[in-house]
LOMI-229609 format. One record per residue (C-alpha): residue number from 0; residue in one letter; x, y, z. Coordinates in steps of 0.02 Angstrom, whole numbers, always signed. Example, Ala and Ser with C-alpha at 12.3 -4.5 7.8 and 13.67 -1.06 7.14 Angstrom:
<kevos>
+-----+---------+--------+--------+--------+
: num : residuo :      x :      y :      z :
+-----+---------+--------+--------+--------+
:   0 :       a :   +615 :   -225 :   +390 :
:   1 :       s :   +684 :    -53 :   +357 :
+-----+---------+--------+--------+--------+
</kevos>
This chain:
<kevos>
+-----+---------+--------+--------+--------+
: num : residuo :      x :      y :      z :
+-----+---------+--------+--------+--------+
:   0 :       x :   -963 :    +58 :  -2174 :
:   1 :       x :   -913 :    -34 :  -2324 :
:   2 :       x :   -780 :   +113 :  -2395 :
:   3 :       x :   -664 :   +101 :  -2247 :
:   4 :       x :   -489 :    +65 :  -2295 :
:   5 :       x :   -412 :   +148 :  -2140 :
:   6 :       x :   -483 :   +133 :  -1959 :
:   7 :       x :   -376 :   +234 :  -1839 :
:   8 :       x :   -435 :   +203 :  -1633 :
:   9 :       x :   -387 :   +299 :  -1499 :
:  10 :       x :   -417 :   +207 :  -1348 :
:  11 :       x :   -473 :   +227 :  -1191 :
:  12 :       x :   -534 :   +151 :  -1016 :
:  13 :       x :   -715 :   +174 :  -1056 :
:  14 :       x :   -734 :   +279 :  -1221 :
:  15 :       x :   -658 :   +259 :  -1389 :
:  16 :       x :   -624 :   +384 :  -1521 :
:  17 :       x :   -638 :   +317 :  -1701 :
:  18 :       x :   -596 :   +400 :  -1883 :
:  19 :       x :   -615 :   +308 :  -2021 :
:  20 :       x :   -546 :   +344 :  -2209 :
:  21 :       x :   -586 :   +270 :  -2367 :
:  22 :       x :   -441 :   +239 :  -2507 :
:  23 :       x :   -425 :   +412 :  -2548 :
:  24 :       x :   -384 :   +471 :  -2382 :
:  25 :       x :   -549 :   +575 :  -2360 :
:  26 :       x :   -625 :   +544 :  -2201 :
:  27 :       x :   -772 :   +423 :  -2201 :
:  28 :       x :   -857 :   +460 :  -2014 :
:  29 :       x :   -795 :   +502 :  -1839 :
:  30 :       x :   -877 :   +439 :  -1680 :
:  31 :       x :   -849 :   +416 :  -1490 :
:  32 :       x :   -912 :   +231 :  -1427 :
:  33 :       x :   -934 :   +173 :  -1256 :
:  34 :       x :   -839 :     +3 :  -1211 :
:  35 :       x :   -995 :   -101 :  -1199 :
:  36 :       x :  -1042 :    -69 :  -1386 :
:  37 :       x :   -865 :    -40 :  -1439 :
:  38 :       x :   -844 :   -211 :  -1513 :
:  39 :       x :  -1026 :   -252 :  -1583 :
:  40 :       x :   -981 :    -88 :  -1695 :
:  41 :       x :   -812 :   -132 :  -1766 :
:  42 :       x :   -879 :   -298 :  -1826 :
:  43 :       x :  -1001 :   -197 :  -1920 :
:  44 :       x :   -855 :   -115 :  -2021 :
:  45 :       x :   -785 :   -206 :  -2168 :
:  46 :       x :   -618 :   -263 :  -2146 :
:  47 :       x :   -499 :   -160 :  -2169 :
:  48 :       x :   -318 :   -111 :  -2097 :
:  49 :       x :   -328 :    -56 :  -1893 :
:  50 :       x :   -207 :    +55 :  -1826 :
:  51 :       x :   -207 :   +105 :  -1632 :
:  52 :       x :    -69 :   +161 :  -1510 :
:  53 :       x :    +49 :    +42 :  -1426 :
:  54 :       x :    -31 :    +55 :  -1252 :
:  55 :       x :    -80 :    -54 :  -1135 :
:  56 :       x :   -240 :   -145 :  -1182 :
:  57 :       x :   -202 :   -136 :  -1382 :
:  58 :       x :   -148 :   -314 :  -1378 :
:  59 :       x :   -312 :   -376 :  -1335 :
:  60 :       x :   -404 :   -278 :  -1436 :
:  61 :       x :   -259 :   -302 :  -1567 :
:  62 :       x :   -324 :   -511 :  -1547 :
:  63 :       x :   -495 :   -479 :  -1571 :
:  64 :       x :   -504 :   -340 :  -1730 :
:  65 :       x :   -396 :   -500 :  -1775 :
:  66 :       x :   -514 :   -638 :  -1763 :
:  67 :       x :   -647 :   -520 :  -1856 :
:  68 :       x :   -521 :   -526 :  -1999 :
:  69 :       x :   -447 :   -348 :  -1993 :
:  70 :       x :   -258 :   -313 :  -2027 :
:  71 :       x :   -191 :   -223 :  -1832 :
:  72 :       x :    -28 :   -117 :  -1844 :
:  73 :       x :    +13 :    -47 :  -1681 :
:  74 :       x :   +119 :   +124 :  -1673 :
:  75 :       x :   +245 :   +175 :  -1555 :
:  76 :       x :   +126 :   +337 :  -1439 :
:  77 :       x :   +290 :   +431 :  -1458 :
:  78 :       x :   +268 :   +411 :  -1636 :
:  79 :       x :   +103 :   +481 :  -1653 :
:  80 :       x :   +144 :   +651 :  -1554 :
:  81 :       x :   +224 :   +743 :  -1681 :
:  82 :       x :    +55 :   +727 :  -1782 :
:  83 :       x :    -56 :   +784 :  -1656 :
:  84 :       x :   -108 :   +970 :  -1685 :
:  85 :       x :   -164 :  +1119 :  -1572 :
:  86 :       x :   -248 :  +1045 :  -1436 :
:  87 :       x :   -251 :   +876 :  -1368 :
:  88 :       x :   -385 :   +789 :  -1368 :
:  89 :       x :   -464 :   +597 :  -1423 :
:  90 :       x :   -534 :   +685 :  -1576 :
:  91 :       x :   -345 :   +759 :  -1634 :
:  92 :       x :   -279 :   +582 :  -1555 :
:  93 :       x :   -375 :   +474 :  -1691 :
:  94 :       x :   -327 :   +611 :  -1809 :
:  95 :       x :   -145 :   +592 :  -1764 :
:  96 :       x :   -146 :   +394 :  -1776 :
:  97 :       x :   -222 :   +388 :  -1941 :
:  98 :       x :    -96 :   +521 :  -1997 :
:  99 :       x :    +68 :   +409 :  -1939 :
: 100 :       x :    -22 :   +258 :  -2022 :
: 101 :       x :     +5 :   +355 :  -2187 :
: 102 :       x :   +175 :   +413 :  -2167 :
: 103 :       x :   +281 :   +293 :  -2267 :
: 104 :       x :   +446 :   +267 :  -2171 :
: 105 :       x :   +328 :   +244 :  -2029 :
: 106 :       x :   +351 :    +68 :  -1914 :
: 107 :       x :   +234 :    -41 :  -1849 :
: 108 :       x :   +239 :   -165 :  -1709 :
: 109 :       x :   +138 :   -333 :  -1718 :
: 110 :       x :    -14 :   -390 :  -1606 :
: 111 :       x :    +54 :   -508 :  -1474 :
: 112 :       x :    -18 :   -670 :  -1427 :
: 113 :       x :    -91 :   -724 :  -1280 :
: 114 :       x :    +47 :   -833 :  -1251 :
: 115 :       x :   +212 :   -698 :  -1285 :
: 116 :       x :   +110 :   -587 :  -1163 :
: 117 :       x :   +118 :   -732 :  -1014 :
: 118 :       x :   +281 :   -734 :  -1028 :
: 119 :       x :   +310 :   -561 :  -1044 :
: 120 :       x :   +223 :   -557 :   -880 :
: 121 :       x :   +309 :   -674 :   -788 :
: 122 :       x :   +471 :   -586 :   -812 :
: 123 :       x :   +403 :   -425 :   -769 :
: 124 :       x :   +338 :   -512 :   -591 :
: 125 :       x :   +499 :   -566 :   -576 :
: 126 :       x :   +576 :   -398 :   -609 :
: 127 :       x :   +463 :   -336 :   -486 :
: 128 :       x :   +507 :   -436 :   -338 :
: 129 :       x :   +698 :   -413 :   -362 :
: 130 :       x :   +661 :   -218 :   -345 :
: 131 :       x :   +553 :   -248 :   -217 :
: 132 :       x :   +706 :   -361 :   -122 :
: 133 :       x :   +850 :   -240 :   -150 :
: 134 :       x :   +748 :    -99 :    -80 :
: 135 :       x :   +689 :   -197 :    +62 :
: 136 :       x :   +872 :   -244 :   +109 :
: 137 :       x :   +930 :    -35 :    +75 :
: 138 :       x :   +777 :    -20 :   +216 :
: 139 :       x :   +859 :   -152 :   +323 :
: 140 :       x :  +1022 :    -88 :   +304 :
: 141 :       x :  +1004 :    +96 :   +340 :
: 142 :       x :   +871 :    +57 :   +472 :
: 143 :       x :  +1029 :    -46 :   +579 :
: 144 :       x :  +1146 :    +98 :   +530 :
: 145 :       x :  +1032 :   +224 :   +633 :
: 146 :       x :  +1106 :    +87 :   +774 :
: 147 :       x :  +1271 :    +84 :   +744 :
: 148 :       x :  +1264 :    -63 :   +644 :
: 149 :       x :  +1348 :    -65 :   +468 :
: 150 :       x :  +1325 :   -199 :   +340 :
: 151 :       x :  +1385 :   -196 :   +167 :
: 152 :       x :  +1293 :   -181 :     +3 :
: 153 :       x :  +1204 :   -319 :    -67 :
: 154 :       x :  +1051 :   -439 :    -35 :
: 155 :       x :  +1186 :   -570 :    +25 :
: 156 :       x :  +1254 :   -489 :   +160 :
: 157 :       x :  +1099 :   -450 :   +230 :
: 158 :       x :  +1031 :   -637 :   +202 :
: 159 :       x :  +1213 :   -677 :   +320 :
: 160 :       x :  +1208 :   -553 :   +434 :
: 161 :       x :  +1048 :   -524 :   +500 :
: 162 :       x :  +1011 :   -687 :   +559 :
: 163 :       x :  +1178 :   -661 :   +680 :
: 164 :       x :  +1109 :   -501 :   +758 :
: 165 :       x :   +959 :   -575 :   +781 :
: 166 :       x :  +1045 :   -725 :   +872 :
: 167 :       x :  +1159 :   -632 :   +987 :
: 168 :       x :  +1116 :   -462 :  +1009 :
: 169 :       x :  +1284 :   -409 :  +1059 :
: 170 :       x :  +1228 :   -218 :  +1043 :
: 171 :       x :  +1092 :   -219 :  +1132 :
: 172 :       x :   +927 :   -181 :  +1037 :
: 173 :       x :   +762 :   -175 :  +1109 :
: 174 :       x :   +647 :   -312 :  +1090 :
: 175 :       x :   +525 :   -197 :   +992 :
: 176 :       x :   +685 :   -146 :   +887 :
: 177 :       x :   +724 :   -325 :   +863 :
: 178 :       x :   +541 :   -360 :   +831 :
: 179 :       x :   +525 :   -238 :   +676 :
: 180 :       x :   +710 :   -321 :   +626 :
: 181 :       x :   +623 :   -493 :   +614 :
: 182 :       x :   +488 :   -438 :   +538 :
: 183 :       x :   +561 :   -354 :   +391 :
: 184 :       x :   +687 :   -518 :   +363 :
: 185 :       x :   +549 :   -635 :   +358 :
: 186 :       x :   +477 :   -513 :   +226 :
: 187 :       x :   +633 :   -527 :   +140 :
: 188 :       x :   +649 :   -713 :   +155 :
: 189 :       x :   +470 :   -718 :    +59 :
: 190 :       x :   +539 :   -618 :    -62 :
: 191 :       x :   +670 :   -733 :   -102 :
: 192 :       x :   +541 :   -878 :   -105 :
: 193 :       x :   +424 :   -813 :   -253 :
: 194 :       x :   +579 :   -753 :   -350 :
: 195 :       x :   +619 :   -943 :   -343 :
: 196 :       x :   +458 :   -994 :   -376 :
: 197 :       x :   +441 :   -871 :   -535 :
: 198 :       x :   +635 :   -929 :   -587 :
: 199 :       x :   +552 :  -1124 :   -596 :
: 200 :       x :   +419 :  -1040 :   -687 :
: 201 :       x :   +534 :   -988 :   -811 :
: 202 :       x :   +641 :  -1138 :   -844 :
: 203 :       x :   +468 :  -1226 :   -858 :
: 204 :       x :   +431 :  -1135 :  -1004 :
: 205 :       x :   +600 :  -1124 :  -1072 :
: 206 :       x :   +606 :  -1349 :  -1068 :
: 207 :       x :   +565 :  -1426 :  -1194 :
: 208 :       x :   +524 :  -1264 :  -1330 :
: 209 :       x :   +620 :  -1274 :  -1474 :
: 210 :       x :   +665 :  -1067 :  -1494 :
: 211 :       x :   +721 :  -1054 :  -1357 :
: 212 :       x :   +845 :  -1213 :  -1336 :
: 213 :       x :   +920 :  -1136 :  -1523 :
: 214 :       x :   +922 :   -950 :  -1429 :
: 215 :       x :  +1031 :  -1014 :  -1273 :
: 216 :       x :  +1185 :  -1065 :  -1392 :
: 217 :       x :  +1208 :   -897 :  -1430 :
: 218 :       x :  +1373 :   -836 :  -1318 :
: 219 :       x :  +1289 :   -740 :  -1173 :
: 220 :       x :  +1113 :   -800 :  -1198 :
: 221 :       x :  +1049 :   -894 :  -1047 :
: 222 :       x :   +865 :   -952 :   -997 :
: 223 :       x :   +806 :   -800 :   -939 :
: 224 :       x :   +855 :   -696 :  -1115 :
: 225 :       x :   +808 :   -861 :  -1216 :
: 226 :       x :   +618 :   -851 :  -1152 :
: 227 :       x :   +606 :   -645 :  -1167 :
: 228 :       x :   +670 :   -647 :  -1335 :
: 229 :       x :   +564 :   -791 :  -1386 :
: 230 :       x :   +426 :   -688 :  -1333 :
: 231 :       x :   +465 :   -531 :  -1414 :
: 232 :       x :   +528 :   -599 :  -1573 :
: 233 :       x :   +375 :   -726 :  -1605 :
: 234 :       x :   +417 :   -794 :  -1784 :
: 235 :       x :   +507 :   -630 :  -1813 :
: 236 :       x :   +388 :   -552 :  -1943 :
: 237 :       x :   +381 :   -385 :  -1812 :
: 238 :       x :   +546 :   -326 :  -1864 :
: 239 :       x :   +624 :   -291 :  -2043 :
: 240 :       x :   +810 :   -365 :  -2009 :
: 241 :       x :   +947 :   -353 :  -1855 :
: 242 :       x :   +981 :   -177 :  -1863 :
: 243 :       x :   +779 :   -122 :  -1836 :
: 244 :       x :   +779 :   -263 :  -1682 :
: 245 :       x :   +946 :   -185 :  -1601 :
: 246 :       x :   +867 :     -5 :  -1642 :
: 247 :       x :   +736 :    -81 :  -1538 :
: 248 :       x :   +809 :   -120 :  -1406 :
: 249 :       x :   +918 :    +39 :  -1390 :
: 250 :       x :  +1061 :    -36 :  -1448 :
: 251 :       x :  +1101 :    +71 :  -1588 :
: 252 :       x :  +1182 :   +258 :  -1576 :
: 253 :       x :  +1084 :   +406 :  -1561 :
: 254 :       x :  +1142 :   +542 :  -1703 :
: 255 :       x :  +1160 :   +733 :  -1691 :
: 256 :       x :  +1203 :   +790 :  -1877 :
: 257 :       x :  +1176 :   +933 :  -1985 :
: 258 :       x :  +1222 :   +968 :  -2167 :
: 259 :       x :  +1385 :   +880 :  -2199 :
: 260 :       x :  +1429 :   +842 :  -2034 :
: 261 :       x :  +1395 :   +689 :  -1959 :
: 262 :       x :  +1397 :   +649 :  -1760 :
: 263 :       x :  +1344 :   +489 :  -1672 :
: 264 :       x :  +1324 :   +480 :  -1502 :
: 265 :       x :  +1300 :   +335 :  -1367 :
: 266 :       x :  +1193 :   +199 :  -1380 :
: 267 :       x :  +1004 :   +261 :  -1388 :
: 268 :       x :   +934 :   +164 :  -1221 :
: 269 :       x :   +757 :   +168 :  -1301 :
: 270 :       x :   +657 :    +32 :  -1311 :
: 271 :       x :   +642 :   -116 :  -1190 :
: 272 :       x :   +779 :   -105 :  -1052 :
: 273 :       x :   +742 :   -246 :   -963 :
: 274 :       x :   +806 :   -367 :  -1122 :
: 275 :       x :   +929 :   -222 :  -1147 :
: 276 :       x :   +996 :   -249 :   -983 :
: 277 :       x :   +983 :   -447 :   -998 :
: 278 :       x :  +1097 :   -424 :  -1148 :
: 279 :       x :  +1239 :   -309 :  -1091 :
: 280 :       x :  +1240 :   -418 :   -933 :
: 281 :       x :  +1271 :   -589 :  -1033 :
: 282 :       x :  +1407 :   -502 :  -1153 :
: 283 :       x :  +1491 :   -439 :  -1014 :
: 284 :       x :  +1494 :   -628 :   -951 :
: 285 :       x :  +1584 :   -680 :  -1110 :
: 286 :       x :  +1701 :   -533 :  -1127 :
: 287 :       x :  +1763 :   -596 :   -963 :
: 288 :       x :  +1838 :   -762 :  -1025 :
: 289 :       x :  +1864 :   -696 :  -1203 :
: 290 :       x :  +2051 :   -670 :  -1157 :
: 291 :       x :  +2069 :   -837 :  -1142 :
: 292 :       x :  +1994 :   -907 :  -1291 :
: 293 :       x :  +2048 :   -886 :  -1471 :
: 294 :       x :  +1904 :   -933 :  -1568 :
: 295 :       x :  +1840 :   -795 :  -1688 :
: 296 :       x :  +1719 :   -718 :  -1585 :
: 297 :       x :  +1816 :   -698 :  -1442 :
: 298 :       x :  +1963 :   -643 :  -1543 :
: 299 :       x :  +1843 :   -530 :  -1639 :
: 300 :       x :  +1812 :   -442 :  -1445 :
: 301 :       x :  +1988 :   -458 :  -1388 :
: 302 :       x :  +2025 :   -308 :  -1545 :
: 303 :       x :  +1892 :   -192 :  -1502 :
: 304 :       x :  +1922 :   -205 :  -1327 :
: 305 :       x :  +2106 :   -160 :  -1339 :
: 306 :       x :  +2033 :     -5 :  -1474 :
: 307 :       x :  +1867 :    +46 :  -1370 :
: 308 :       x :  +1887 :    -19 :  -1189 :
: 309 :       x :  +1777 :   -153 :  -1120 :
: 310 :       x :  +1621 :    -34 :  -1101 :
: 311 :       x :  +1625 :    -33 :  -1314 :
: 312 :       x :  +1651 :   -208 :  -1332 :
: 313 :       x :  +1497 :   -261 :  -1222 :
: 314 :       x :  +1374 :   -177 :  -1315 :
: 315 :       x :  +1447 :   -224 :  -1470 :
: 316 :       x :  +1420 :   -401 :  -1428 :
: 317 :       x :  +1245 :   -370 :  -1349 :
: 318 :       x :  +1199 :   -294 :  -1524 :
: 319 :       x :  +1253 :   -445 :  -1618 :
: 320 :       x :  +1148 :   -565 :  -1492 :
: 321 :       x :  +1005 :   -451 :  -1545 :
: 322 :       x :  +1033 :   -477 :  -1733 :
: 323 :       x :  +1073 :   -643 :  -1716 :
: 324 :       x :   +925 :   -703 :  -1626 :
: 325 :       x :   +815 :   -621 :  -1755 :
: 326 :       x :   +916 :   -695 :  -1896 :
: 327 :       x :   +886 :   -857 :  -1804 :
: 328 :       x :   +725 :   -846 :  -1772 :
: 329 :       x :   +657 :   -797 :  -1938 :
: 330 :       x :   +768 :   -926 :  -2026 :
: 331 :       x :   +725 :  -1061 :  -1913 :
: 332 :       x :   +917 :  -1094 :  -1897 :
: 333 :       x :  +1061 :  -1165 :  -1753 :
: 334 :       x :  +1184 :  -1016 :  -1697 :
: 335 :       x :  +1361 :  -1037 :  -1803 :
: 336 :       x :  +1494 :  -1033 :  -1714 :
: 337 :       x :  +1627 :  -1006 :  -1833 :
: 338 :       x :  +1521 :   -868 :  -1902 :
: 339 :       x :  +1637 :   -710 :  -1948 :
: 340 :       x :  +1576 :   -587 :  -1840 :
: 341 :       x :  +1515 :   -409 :  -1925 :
: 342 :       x :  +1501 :   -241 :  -1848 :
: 343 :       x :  +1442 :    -79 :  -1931 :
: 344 :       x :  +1567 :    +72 :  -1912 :
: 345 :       x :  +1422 :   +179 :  -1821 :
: 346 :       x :  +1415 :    +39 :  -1667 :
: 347 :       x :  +1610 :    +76 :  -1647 :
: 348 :       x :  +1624 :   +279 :  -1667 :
: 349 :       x :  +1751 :   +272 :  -1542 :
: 350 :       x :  +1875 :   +185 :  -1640 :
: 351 :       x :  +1974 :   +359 :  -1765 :
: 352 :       x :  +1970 :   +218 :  -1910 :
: 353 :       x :  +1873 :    +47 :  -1932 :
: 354 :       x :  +2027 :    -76 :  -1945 :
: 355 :       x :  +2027 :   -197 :  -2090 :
: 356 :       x :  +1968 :   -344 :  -2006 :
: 357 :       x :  +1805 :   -254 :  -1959 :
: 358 :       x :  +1767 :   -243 :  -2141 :
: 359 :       x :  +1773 :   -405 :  -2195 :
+-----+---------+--------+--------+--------+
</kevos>
């Protein structure tokens, strides 16, 4: 195993598909391992550069090819697809992987640590719970409609108003109705209790680290998008430059072209939605009291707003959080304020010309 330049892994719950290469491309051996000797073979192989799928247990194996002193490169599944031919299988998986990890405009994503997964983690718990709530209080409130009871949308008015039909009953429910009322409120009430307890969580690990204290002057950034994009960005090496990192994150139009024509769409919503989300909700925030202010940034989002709409001028901003935090991150520097803000023309389609002071 000591001509293996390429080691493409398809993996699996219990069996793993391997195909090696040597620097010529020519294939060096195939082989299917179980998981209990999976590991005892690969640190038979010389080191060389590992390439799996993006799924869910590459990280850890990601750590430990690591330790063994291979070079991991991850690839996007939906990457690998359009390589796979005929028939799908683990053999024309590996096949497919080690055929990406050739291609040359192809990107890679880095192994995460231990420590950007916890965090990772945490939010996604979080996440989970706040679905979990707003479809609990949906159940509450159509479950009192079917009485005659109406309460508007939103977790607050059901935290307000349930308590009071509980208390005074003016309509009459049965004691079994009222039962199966209080049971799904106290549910709800525990709800609210771990989403605190995971929101501590989070400003625990936001205190005190440097990244993200740097990350929260950004306009829009607050704790919660400070510690996600601390995680995702680790020292930054995962991404070529801002554009790749807003590409990302979906931030970045889709295009439809053909010969000389060229057509760009909306925003591509791939990537991870949840810091997507995070984003568009904290530039939002800011283009609310950007009428007000006349420092450049907010100036910058008072002229696309009055070209675009609001809509426009949200995810404009959300893409140049993006690139700034990146740009921050990898040169371990404070957010500028006075910083002349720059857009590219394809982020503002909308607008029939890009004005002067967007060129600059």
């Amino acid at each position: 195993m000591n001509n293996i330049t390429l080691l493409a892994i398809d993996l699996a719950k219990n069996v793993f598909q391997l195909y090696g290469t040597d620097a010529r491309g020519k294939t060096v051996f195939e082989r299917r391992i179980r998981r209990d000797k999976f590991l005892d073979f690969v640190k038979t192989v010389n080191r060389c550069n590992i390439y799996m799928e993006g799924c869910g247990s590459a990280n850890y194996w990601g750590r430990e090819f690591i330790k063994l002193g291979h070079q991991v490169k991850l690839i996007n599944p939906k990457y690998v697809k359009p390589f796979v031919k005929r028939n799908k299988n683990d053999r024309n998986d590996s096949y497919a992987i080690a055929s990406a990890a050739r291609d040359p405009k192809m990107t890679f994503g880095e192994v995460k640590t231990e420590a950007q997964q916890d965090v990772q983690n945490t939010h996604r718990i979080r996440s989970l719970l706040i679905g979990q709530r707003t479809a609990l209080a949906n159940q509450v409130r159509g479950f009192l409609a079917e009485y005659g009871i109406i309460i508007p949308k939103g977790v607050t008015h059901v935290r307000k108003q349930v308590p009071v039909i509980l208390g005074n009953n003016e309509t009459n429910l049965s004691r079994l109705t009222l039962n199966n009322l209080l049971e799904l409120y106290q549910n709800l009430v525990q709800i609210d209790e771990k989403i605190e307890r995971y929101n501590k969580i989070i400003e625990d690990l936001f205190d005190g680290n440097e990244v993200c204290e740097r990350l929260e002057e950004i306009p829009g950034v607050g704790k919660l998008s400070a510690t996600i994009l601390a995680s995702v960005l680790g020292n930054g090496s995962g991404f070529k430059n801002g554009r790749h990192f807003a590409a990302f994150l979906g931030l970045t139009p889709k295009e439809h072209s053909s010969g000389e024509k060229d057509k760009l769409l909306g925003i591509s919503k791939g990537g991870d939605t949840y810091i997507r989300t995070l984003l568009i909700h904290g530039a939002r925030s800011v283009l609310l009291y950007s009428s007000k202010k006349t420092d450049v940034l907010s100036m910058w989002l008072k002229r696309i707003k009055e070209r675009s709409g609001a809509n426009v001028a949200a995810v404009a901003l959300a893409n140049k959080m993006a690139r700034m935090a990146l740009a921050m991150v990898k040169g371990n520097c404070d957010y500028k304020p006075n910083h002349k803000p720059r857009l590219q023309n394809a982020l503002i389609g909308a607008l029939p010309q890009t004005p002067e002071y967007l060129k600059a």
